[in-house]
N, C-alpha and C positions, 0 to 999 in steps of 0.2 A: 545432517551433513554427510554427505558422502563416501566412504571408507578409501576411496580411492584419489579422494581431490590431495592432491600435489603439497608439503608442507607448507610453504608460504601461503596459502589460501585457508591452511587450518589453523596458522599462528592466529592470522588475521579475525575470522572468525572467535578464535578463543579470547582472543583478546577486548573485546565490544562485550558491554554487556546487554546490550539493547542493538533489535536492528536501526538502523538510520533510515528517514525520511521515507527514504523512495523506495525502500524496503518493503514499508510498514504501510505505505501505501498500493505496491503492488500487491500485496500478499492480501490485501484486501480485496482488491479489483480483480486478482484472481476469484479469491472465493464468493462474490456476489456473481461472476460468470459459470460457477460450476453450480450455485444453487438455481439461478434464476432458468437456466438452460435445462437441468432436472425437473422443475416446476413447470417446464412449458414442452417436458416429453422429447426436448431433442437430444436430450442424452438420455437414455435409456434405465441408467445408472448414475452414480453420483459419478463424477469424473474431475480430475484433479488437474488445472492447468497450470504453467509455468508462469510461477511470480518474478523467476530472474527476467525472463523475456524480455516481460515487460519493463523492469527495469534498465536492461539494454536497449533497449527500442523504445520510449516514451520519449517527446520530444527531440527525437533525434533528425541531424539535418540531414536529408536526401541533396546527395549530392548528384549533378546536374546528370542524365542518362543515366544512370546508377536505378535497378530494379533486382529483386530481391533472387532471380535466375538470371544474370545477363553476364556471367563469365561461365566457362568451363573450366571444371575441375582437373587438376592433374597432381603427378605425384611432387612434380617444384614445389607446387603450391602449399601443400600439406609440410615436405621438408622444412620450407622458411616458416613456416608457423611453429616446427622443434623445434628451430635454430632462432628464430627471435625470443621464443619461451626460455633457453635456457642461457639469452645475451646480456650484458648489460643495459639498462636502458638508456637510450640514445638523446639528446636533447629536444631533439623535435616529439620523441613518444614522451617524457615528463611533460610537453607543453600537452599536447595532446588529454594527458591522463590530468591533466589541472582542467582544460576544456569541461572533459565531461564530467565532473566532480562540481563543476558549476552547473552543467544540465542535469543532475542527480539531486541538488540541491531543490530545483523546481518543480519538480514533478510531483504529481496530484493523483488523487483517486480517477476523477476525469481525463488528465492526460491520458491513465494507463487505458481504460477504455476505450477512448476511442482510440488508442494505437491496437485494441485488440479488434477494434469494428474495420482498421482500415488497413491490415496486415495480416488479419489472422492470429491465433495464440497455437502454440504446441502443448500439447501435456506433460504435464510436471516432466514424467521419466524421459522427455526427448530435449529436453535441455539442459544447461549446468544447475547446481541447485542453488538457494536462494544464499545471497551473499558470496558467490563465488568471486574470487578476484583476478580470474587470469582472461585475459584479452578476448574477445569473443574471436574465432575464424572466418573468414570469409565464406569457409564450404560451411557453415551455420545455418544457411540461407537454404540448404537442401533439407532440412529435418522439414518433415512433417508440418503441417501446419492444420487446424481449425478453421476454416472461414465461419466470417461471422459479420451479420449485419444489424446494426442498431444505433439510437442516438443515445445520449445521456441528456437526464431532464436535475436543474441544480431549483434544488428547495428551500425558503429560507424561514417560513415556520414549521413546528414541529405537528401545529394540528393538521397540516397540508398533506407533511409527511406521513401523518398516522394513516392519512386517508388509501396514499398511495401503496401502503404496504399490504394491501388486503391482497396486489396484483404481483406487486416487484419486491424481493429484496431490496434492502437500504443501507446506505452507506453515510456516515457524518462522522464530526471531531465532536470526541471528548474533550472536556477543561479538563486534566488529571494534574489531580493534589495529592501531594505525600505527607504522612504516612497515609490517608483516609483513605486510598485507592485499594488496599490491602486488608481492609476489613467489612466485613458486613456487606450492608446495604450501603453503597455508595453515593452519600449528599455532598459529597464537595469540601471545603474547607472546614474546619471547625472553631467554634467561635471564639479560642482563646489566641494571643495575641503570639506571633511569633513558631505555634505548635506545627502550621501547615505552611507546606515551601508549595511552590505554582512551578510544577514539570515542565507542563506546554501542552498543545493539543496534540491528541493523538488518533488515529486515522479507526473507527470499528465498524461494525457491521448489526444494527437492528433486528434483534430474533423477535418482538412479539411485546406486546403492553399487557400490563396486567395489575390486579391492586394484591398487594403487600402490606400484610400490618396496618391496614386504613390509610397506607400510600399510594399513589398513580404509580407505577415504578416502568422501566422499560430492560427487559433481557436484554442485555450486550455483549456481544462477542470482541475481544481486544488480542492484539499482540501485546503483550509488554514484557518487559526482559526476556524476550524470546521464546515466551511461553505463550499459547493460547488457551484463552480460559473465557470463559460465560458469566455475567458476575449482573445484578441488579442495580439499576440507577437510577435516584430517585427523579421524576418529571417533575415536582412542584419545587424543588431547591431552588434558588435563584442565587446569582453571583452580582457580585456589585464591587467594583475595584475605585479606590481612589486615584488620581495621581501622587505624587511624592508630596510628602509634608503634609496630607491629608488635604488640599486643596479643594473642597467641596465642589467649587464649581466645574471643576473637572473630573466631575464622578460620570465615570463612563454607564450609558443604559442595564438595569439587569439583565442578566443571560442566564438563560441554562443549562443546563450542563450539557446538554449536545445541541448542537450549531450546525449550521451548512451542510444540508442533507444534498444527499449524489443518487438517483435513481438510474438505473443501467436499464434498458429498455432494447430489449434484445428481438429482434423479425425472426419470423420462421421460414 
């Protein structure tokens, strides 16, 4: 965080103990564009892009002639952005700020990418940092930007994915279970009744397969409570959930512990 971001952006921050959805999801979409774009020599260096960006920009409506240079900048323009910063908020800005809490809500690994194929992305240092809460400006639109060209390929088994990683970073959801998420070699739930609570899924990033103790296991890189960490998970676990009251016949198919793999597939 920032040393300079404004106190209501720092309460806010301190206050979350986990980033939210579309956070957790940029900050992923970020980093499979700074490795896959290293891997393919068009950054020279490793280079760090901007997860807020994307977070402000994924799914966002273009409104009608609206392009990302189509006003000139003046010093008005800059003053109403102090003077709405430091107003009360207006009725129309709380509907507004309900809006996109609903568009922040939806947002995926794959939305963030392709807002970053069809806008460009800036580097971490030319945006606000991740989690910021105060309104983006209009002069925004001048910072710098990355072009970039590419589709996203969505994968729904895991031997598919294994294939494609020899070429691309990968991106899929974790099932994360607590407390199991925090120790060892991560299989998922454990077998006694009531010990493991179901998080939800959580957005990571595929470093590399490997065996472990005479397990398949797969390197994963995760957000979680606002840390990043590298941690092992096993590929042969399987999950099997019931419905309520145990109703057998509504025992959903096993799964494993990473799901819905996102390949970023970046042009030179």
């Amino acid at each position: 965080m920032s040393h300079e971001c404004h106190p209501d952006c720092q309460r806010s921050m301190a206050s979350k103990e986990e980033h939210d959805s579309a956070e957790r999801a940029a900050t992923v979409a970020a980093n499979l564009i700074s490795a896959t774009r290293h891997a393919l020599k068009l950054d020279p260096e490793m280079t760090e892009y901007s997860a807020q960006f994307l977070v402000d920009n994924a799914l966002l409506e273009e409104k009608p002639g609206q392009s990302p240079h189509s006003f000139t900048l003046t010093v008005e323009d800059c003053l109403e952005y102090l003077v709405n910063m430091a107003s009360p908020k207006t009725e129309a800005e709380l509907e507004e700020m309900e809006k996109q809490q609903k568009r922040r809500a939806k947002i995926t690994v794959k939305d963030c990418l392709e807002c970053a194929f069809k806008e460009g992305i800036p580097k971490r240092e030319s945006w606000a940092h991740l989690g910021c809460v105060s309104p983006v400006p209009a002069f925004a639109s001048f910072m710098p930007r990355v072009p970039m060209k590419g589709k996203v390929i969505e994968v729904k088994k895991l031997e598919d994915a294994i294939k494609l990683m020899k070429r691309h970073p990968i991106a899929a959801k974790l099932l994360v279970f607590s407390p199991e998420i925090d120790h060892g070699v991560y299989v998922g739930p454990s077998g006694a009744v009531g010990e493991s609570r179901y998080v939800g899924l959580r957005d990571v990033i595929l470093c590399g397969e490997e065996k472990f103790e005479g397990d398949d296991v797969m390197n994963v890189q995760i957000c979680y409570k606002k840390r990043t960490s590298i941690f092992k998970v096993s590929l042969t676990r399987m999950v099997t959930t019931l419905a309520d009251e145990g109703d057998e016949s509504q025992t959903i198919e096993p799964l494993g512990l990473l799901v819905d793999f996102v390949v970023p597939c970046i042009f030179k």
